[in-house]
N, CA, C and O atoms as CSV, one atom per row, in Angstrom:
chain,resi,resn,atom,element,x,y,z
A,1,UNK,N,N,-2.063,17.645,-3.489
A,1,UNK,CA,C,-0.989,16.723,-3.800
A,1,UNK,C,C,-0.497,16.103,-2.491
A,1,UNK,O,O,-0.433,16.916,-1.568
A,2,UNK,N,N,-0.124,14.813,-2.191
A,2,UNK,CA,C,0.383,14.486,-1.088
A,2,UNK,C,C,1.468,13.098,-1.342
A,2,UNK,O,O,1.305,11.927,-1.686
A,3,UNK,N,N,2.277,13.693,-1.078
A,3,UNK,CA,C,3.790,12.218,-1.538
A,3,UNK,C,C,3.602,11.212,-0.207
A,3,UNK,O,O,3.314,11.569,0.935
A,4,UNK,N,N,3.858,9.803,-0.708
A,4,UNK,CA,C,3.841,8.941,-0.140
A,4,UNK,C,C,5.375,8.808,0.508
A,4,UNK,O,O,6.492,9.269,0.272
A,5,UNK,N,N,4.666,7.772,1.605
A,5,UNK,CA,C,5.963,7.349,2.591
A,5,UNK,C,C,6.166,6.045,2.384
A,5,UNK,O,O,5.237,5.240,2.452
A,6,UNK,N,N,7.389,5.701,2.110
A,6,UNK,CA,C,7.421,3.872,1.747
A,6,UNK,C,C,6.865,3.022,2.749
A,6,UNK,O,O,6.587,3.179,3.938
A,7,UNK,N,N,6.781,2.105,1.963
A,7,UNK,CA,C,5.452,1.149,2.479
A,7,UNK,C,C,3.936,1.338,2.657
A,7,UNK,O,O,3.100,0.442,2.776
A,8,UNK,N,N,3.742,2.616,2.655
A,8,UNK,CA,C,2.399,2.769,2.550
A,8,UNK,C,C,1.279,1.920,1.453
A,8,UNK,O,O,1.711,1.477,0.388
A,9,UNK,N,N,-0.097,1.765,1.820
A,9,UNK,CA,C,-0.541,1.186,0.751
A,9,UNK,C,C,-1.836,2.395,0.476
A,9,UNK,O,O,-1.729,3.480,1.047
A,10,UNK,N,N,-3.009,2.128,-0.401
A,10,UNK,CA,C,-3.618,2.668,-0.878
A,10,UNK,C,C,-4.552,3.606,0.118
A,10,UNK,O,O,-4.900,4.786,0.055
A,11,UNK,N,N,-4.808,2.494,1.106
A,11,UNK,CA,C,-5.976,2.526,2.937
A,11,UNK,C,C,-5.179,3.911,3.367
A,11,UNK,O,O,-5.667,5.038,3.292
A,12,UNK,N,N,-3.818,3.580,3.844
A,12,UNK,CA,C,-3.142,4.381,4.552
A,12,UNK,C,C,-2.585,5.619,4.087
A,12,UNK,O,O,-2.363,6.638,4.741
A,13,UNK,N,N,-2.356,5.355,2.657
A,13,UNK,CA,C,-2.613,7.248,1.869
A,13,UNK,C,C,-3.966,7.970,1.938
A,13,UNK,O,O,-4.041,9.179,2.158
A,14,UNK,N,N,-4.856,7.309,1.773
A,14,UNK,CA,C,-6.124,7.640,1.772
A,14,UNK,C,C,-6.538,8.268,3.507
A,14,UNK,O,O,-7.131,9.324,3.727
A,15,UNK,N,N,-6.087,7.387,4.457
A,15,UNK,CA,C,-6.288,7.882,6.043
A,15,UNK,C,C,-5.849,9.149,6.105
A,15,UNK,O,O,-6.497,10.007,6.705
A,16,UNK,N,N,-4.059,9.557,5.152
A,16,UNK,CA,C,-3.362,10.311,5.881
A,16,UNK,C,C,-3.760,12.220,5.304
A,16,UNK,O,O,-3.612,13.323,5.831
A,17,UNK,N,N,-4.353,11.672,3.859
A,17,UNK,CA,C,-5.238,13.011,3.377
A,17,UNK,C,C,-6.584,13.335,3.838
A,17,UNK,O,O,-6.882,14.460,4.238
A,18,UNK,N,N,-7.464,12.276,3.781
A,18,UNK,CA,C,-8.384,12.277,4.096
A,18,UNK,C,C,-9.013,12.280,5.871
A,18,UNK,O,O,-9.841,12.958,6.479
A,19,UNK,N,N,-8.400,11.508,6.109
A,19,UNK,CA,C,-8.904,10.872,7.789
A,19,UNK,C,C,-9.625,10.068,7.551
A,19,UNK,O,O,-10.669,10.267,8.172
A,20,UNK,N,N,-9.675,8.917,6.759
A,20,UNK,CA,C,-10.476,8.188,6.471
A,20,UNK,C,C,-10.046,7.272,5.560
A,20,UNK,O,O,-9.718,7.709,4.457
A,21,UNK,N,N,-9.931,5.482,5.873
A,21,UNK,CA,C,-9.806,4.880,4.907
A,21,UNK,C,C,-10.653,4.661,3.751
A,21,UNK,O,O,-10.327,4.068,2.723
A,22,UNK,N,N,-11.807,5.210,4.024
A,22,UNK,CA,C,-12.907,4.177,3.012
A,22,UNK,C,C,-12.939,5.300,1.762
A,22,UNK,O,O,-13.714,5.283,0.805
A,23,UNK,N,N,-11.637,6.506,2.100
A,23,UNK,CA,C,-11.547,7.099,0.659
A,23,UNK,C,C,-10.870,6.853,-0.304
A,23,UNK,O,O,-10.756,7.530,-1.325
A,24,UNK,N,N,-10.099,5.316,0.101
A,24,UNK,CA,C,-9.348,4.929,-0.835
A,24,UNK,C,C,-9.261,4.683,-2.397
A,24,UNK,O,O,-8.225,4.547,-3.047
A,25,UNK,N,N,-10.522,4.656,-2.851
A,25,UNK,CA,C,-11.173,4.252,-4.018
A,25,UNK,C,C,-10.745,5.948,-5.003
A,25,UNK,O,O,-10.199,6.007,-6.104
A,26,UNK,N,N,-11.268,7.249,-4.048
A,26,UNK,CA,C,-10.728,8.279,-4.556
A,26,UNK,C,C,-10.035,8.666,-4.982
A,26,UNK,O,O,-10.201,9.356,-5.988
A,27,UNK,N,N,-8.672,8.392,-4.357
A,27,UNK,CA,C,-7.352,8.159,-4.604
A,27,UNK,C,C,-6.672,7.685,-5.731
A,27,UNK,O,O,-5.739,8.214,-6.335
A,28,UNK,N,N,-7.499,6.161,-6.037
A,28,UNK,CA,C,-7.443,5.459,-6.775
A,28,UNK,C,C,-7.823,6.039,-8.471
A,28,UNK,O,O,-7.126,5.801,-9.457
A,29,UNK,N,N,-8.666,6.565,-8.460
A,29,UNK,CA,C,-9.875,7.285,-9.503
A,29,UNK,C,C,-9.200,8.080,-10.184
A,29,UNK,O,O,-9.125,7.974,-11.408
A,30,UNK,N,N,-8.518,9.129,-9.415
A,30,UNK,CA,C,-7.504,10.140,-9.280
A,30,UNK,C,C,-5.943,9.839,-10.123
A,30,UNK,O,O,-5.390,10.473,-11.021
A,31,UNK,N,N,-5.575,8.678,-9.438
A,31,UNK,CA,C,-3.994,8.164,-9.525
A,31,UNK,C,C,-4.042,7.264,-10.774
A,31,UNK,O,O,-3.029,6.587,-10.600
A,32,UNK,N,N,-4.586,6.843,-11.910
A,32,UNK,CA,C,-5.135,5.648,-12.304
A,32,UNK,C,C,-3.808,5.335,-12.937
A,32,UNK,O,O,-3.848,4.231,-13.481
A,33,UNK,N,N,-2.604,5.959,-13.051
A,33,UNK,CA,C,-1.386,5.873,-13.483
A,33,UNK,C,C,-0.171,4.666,-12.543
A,33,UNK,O,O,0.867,4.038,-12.752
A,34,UNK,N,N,-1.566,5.021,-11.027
A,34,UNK,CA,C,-0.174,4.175,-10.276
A,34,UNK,C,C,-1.124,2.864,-9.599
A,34,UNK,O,O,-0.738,2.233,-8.616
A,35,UNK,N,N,-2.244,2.625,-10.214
A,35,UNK,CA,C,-3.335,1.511,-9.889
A,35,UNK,C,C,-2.306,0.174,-9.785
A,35,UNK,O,O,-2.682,-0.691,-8.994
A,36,UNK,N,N,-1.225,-0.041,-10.405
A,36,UNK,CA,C,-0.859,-1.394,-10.376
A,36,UNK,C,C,0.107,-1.484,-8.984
A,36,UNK,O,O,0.499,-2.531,-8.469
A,37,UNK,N,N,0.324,-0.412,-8.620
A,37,UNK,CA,C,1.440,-0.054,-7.193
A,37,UNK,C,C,0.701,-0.480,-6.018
A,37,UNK,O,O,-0.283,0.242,-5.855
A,38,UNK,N,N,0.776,-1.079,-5.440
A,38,UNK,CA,C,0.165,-2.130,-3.701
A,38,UNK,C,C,0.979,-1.476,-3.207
A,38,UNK,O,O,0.407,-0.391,-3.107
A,39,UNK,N,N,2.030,-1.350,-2.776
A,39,UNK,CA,C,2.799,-1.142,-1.830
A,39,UNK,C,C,3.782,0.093,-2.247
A,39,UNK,O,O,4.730,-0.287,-2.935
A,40,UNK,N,N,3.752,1.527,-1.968
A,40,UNK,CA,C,4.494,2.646,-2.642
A,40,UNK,C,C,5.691,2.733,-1.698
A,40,UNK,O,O,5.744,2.411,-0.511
A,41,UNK,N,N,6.547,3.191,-2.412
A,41,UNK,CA,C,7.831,3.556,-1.904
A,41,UNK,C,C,7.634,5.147,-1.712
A,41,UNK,O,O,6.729,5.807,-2.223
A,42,UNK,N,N,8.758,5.678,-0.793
A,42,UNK,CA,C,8.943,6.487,-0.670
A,42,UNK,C,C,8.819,8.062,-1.631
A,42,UNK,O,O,9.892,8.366,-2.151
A,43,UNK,N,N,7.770,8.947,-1.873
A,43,UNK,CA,C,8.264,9.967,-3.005
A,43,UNK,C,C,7.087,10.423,-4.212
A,43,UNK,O,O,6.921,11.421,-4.914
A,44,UNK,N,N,6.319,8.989,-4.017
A,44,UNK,CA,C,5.328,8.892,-4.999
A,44,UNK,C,C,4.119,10.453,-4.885
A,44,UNK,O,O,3.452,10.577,-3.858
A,45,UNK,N,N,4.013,11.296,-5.804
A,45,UNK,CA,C,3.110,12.208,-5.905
A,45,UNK,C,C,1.666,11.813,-6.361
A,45,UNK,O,O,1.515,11.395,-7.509
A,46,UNK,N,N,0.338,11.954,-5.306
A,46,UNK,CA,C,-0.571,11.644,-6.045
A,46,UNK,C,C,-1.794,13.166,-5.985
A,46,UNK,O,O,-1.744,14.198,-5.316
A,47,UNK,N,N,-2.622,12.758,-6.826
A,47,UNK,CA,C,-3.328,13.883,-6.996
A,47,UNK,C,C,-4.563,13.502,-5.951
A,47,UNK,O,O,-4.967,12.340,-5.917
A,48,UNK,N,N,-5.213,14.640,-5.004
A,48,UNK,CA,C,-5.372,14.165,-3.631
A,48,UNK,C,C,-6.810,15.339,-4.117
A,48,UNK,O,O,-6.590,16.477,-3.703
A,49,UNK,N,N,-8.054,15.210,-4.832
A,49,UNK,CA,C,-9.035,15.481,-5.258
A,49,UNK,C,C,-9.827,15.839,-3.949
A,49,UNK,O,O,-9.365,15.431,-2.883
A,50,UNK,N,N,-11.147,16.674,-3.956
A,50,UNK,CA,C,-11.605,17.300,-3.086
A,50,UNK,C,C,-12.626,15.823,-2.862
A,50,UNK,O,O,-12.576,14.975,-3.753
A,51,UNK,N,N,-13.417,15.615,-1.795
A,51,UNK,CA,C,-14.160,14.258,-1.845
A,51,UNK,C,C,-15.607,15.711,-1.756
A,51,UNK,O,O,-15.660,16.936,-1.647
A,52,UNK,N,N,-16.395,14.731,-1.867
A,52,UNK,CA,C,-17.911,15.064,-2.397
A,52,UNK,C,C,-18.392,14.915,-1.153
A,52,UNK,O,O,-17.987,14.024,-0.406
A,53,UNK,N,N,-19.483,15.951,-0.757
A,53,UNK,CA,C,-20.578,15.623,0.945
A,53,UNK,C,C,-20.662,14.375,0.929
A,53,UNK,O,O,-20.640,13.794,-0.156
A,54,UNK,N,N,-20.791,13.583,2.272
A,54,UNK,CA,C,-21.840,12.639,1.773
A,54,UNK,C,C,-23.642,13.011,2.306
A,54,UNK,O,O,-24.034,13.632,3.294
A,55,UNK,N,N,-24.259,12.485,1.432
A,55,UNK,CA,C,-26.019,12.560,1.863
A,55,UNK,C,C,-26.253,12.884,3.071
A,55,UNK,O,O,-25.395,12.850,3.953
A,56,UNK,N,N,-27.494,13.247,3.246
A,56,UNK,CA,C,-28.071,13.590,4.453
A,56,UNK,C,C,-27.979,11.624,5.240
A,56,UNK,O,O,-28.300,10.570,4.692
A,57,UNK,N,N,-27.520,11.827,6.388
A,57,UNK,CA,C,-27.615,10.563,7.494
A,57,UNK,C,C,-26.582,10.074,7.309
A,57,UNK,O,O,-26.342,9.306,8.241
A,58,UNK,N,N,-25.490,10.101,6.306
A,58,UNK,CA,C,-24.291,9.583,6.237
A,58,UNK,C,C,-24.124,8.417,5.284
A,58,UNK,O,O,-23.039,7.846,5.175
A,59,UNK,N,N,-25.096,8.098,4.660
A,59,UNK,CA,C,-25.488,7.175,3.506
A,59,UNK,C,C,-24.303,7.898,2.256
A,59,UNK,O,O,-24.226,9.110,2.056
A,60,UNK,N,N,-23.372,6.745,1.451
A,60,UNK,CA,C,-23.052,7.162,0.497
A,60,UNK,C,C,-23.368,7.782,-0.564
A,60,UNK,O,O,-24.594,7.706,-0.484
A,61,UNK,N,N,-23.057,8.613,-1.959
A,61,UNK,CA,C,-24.372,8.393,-2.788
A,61,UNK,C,C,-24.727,7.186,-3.474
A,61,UNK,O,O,-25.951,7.065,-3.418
A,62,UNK,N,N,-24.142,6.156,-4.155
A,62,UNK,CA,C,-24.446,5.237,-4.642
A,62,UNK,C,C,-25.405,3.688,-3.709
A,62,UNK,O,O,-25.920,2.608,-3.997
A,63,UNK,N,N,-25.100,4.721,-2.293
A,63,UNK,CA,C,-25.928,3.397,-1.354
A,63,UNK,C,C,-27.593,3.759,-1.251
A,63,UNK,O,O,-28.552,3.183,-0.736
A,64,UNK,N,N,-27.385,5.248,-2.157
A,64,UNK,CA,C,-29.119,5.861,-1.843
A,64,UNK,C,C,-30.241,5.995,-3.170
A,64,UNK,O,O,-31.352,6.524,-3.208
A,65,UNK,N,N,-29.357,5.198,-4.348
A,65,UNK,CA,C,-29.672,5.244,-5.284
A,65,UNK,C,C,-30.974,4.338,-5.671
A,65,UNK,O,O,-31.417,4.352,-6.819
């Protein structure tokens, strides 16, 4: 679980669980309750899911398909 800080957007929740923006989509997948929210205020609880390996070489899975 990880509560947001106002102003944050989807990139920068995603950096602050993950270390990584490009897990934003996860987040997203996860939260599908607060998909219409761009810009969160202060408080917001989201559900902060385990992320999956990626592939051998660092290839996504859907980029090795």
């Amino acid at each position: 679980m990880y509560t947001t800080k106002s102003g944050q957007c989807w990139d920068e929740a995603a950096k602050a669980v993950y270390g990584n923006e490009k897990y934003a989509g996860v987040l997203m997948q996860a939260n599908r309750r607060q998909l219409s929210v761009f810009v969160f205020p202060e408080g917001i609880k989201l559900e902060t899911p385990e992320i999956k390996q990626e592939t051998a070489g660092g290839a996504l899975p859907w980029r090795t398909m």
